[in-house]
N, C-alpha and C positions, 0 to 999 in steps of 0.2 A: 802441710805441716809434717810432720818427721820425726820421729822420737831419738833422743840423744841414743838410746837401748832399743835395739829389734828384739822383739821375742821368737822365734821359729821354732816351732813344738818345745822341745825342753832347752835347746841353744840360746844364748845370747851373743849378739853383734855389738859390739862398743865401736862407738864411730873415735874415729884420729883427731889428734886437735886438728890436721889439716883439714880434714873432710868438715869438722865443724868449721871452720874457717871458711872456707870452700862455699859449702850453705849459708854461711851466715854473708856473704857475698852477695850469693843469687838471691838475697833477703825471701830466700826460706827461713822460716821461724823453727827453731830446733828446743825439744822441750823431754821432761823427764818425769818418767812412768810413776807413781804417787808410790811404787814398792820400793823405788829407790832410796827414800828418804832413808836418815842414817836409823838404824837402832835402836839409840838412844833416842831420838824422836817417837819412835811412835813406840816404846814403851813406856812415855809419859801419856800420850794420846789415852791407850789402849787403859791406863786405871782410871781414866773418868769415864763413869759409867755412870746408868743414872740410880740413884738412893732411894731410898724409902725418906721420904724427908723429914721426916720425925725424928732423925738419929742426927741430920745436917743442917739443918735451916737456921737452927742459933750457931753456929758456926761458921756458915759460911760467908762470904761476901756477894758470890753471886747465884743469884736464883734465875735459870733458864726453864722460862716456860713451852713448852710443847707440844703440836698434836699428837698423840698417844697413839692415835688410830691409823697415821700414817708416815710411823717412823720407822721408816726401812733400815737396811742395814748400810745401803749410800747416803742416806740422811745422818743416821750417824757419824759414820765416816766424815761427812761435811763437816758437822755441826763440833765435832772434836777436833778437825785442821782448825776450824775457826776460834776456837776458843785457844789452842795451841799458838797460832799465828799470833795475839797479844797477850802472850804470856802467862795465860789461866791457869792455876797449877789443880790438883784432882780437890787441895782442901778446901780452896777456895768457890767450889759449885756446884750446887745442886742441881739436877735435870729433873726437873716434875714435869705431871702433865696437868689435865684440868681436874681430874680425878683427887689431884693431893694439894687443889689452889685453895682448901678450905682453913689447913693448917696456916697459911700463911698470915688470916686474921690476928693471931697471936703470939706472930713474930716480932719482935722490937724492931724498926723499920730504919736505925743509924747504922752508917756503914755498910746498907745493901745496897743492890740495885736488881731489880728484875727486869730480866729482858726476854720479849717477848716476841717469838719469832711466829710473825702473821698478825695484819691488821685486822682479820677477821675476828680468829683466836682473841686478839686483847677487845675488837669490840662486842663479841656474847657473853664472854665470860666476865668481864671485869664492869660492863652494863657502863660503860665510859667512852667520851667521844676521844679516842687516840689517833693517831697519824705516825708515822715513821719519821725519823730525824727529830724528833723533839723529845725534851726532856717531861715526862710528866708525875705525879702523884696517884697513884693507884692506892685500894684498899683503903679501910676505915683507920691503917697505921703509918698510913702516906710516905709507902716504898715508894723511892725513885725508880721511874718505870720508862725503860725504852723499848719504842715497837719499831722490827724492822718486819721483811720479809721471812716469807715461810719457809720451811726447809726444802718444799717441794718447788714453790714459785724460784727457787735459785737453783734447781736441781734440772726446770724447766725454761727457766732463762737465765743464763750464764749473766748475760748482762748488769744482773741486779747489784753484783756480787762487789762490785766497786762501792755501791750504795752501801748496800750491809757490814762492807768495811768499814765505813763511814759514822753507821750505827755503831758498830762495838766503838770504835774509840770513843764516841760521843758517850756512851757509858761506861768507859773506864774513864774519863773526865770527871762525871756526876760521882762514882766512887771515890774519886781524889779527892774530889771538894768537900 
């Protein structure tokens, strides 16, 4: 594989449309470095951070659950392409972790949806038999609750990552409806 951008110490190489051409021939896959993205991208990215949820929870629409303990600064990164990738704007989500899932008892539970990254995570904490790809009812205020994988299981198998796509839509549906 091949980066559309070489970096060499502080230089950058931009390939030619021929040479993409060229590659894209020899069905070398030719791909672009995550700092490329425009600007204006990832200074939407960069203002969803995660809240004290006491100040967002009745405001927002989505509530993203977390392990706390191992949320790197690539987990981030992930986890803020993904929510950018379908259009999640900063007012619309909360990032808690298990620490802040007590307030969520007395949230009004229309119009959310928690999604909860790691089957584990949703099954000690929420004491519920969850699965990924389904829509479920959590909490005694029956949020629409989807579980996919964890930020590290995607961090650790690329693979998943189609799947987890699969899960966000499936929970921006549950919010439409």
């Amino acid at each position: 594989m091949i980066a559309r951008t070489h970096k060499f110490n502080r230089h950058t190489l931009e390939l030619t449309p021929r040479q993409l051409f060229s590659l894209s021939e020899m069905g070398i896959p030719v791909w672009e470095f995550r700092s490329a993205e425009p600007e204006e991208k990832r200074a939407v990215i960069e203002r969803i951070v995660p809240i004290e949820p006491s100040e967002q929870l009745l405001n927002c629409d989505w509530i993203i659950l977390i392990d706390g303990q191992n949320y790197s600064e690539q987990a981030r990164q992930l986890l803020l392409s993904m929510l950018f990738s379908i259009g999640i704007e900063q007012n619309q989500v909360a990032i808690i972790d298990s620490d802040q899932l007590a307030p969520l008892q007395n949230v009004p539970s229309q119009k959310k949806v928690l999604f909860v990254l790691g089957e584990y995570l949703a099954h000690s904490l929420l004491s519920e038999t969850m699965s990924r790809g389904a829509i479920h009812q959590a909490l005694s205020t029956n949020i629409t609750t989807v579980v996919s994988f964890s930020l590290d299981e995607l961090l650790t198998s690329p693979m998943n990552k189609a799947l987890a796509w699969q899960d966000l839509q499936l929970a921006k549906q549950a919010l439409v409806q």
